[in-house]
N, C-alpha and C positions, 0 to 999 in steps of 0.2 A: 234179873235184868231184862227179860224175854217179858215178861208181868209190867214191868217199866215201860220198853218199849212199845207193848200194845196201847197203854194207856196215853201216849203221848200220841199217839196214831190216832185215835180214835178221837181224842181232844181237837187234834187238827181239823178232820175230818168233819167234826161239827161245829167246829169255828168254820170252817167254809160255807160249811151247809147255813149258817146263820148269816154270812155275808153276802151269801145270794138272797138270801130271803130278804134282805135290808135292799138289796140293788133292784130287787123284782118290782118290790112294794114303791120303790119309789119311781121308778118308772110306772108300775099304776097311777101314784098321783099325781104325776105330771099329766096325764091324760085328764085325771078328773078334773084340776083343777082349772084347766081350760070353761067346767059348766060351772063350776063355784071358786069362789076366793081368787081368781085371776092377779084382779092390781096390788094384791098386799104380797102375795107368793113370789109374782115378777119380780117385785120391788127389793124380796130378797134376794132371787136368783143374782138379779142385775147386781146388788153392793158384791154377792163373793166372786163372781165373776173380774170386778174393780178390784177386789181385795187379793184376790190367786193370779187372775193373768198380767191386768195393765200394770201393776205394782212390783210384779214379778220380773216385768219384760226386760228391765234396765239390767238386773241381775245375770237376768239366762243370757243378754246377747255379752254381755263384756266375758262371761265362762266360755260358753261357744265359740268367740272368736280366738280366748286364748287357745283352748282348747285344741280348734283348726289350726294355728299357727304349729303348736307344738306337734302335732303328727305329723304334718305336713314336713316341716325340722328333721325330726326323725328320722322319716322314709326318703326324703335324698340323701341324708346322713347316710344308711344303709344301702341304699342302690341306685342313688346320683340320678341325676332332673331327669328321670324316664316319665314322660308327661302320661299316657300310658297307665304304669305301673302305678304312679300317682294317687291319678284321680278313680282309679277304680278301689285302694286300699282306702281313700278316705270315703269312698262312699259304704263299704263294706265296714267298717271302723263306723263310722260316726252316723249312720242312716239306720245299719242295724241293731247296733249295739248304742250307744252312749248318747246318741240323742235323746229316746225314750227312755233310759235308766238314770242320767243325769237327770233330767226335766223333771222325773219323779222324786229325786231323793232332794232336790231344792223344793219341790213343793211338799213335801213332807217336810222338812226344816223349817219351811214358812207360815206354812197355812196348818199342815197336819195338828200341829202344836193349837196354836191358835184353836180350832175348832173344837181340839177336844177340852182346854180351857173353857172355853163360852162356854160349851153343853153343859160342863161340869159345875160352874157358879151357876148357871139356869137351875138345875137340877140342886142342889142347894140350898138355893134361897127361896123354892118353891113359882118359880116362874114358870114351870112347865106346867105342873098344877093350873096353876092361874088360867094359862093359856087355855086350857081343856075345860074347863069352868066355863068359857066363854062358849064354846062350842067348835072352837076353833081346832081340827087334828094335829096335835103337834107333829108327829109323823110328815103330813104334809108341809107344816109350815116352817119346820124347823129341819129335817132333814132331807126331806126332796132337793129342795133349793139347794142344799152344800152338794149335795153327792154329783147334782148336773151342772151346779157352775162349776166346782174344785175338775169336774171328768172334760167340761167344756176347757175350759182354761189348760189342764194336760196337753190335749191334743190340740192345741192352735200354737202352744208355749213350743212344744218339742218341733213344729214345723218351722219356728222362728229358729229356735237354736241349731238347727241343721244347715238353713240357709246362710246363717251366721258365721259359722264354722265352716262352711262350706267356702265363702268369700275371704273368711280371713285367712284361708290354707291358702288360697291362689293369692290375695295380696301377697305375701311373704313370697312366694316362688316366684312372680311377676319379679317383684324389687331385688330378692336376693339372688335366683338363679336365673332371669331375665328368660323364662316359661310362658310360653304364646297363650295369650287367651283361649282362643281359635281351638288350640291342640289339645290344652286344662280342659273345655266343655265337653268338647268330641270323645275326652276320654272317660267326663264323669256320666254321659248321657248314652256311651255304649253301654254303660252296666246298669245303668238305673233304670231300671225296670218298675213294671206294675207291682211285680211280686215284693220290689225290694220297699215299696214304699207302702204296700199294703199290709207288710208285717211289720213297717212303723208305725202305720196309725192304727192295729190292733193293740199290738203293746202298748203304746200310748191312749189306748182307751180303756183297756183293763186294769192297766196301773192305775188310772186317775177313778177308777170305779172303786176298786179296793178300795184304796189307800183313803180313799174320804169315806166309807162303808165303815170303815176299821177305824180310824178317828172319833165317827160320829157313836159307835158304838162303845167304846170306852169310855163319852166322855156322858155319854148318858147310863153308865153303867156306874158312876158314883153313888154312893151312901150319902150318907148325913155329917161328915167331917169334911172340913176343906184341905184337910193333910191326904187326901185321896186325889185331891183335882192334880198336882201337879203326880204323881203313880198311872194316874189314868192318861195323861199326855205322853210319860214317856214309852209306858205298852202300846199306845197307840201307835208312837212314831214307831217303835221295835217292830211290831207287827206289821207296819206299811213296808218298813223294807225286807224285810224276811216274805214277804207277800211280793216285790216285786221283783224279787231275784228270781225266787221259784217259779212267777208265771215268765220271767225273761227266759229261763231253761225252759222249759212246757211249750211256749209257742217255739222258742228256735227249734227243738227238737222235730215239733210237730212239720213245721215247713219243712224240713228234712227229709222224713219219711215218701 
């Protein structure tokens, strides 16, 4: 069992170490490719950017809003329209936690999928080959673009679904428990702090760096059978969220300390 356990340790350990190596390399060619290949790379960043956020946006704000309403429901449920009490529970609720974990696990349902599909018929049918033939890096051309739109699109998505959730908490209190605008800001802008929004949009950057890392690598990590493409999508999704639990625990911890 102890034999077991190292091995699963050590598995992890070098899946990470290979998921930075994917996040590094591609921040290198995002640099390069500003001196070579510029409009064909953009051309891709720009479609998954289309494809992960604007496509997304409909999804994430009608969740977010339920989302606000129901907490919101909740917490006068439990301690009655203390505006106060409130708005600092939804912003600790929904700023630190379920903004950037939600926003992840729908774009892993969306896009994660998706990604590692494409890579995996690329890979296939020999179009990566191709690509490399021409002289063209597939590295740059095919995974730079996913890793910084899917990580762009994260963090713009999860600042939409907060705000979101954020207005649709105070719509319900305004209508249902007739709670002051005036009193709901005052009480969401005593707590909201720098720190509280800068451990939103870390998490919201390291989930969206993963999680498209760990797609793009599964789905270029198929063989020569297409009974593997859809194995490679769903490790991939498995691994975006087991990846964004553990860094959800790791950065709250770390703010902690």
């Amino acid at each position: 069992m102890i034999t077991a356990l190292g091995k699963w340790i050590l598995k992890l350990l070098l899946t990470g170490m290979g998921l930075v190596e994917t996040i590094i390399q591609a921040f290198r060619n995002l640099f390069l490719s500003f001196k070579q290949g510029r409009r064909p790379i953009m051309a891709v960043l720009r479609k998954q950017i289309y494809f992960t956020g604007l496509e997304s946006l409909k999804v994430i704000v009608i969740i977010s809003v339920t989302i606000g309403i129901v907490i919101i429901t909740q917490i006068i449920s439990l301690v009655g329209a203390n505006e106060t009490l409130t708005g600092r529970v939804l912003v600790w609720v929904v700023i630190r936690e379920l903004g950037p974990v939600l926003t992840a696990i729908i774009i892993i349902a969306r896009s994660g999928t998706a990604i590692a599909t494409e890579l995996g018929y690329m890979k296939i049918n020999n179009e990566i080959e191709s690509i490399e033939s021409l002289g063209i890096p597939a590295d740059r051309y095919l995974i730079m673009p996913r890793i910084i739109g899917v990580t762009t699109s994260v963090v713009i998505l999860t600042i939409y679904f907060e705000i979101a959730a954020i207005l649709g908490g105070f719509v319900v209190a305004a209508i249902g428990w007739h709670v002051p605008f005036d009193k709901f800001a005052q009480s969401i802008f005593s707590i909201l702090t720098l720190k509280e929004l800068g451990m939103s949009f870390i998490k919201s950057l390291f989930f969206g760096l993963f999680l498209s890392a760990a797609c793009c690598r599964h789905g270029l990590g198929v063989g020569k059978s297409a009974t593997q493409i859809p194995q490679a999508a769903t490790k991939g999704v498995m691994q975006s969220l087991f990846l964004v639990f553990v860094l959800d625990g790791i950065i709250t911890l770390i703010s902690l300390l």
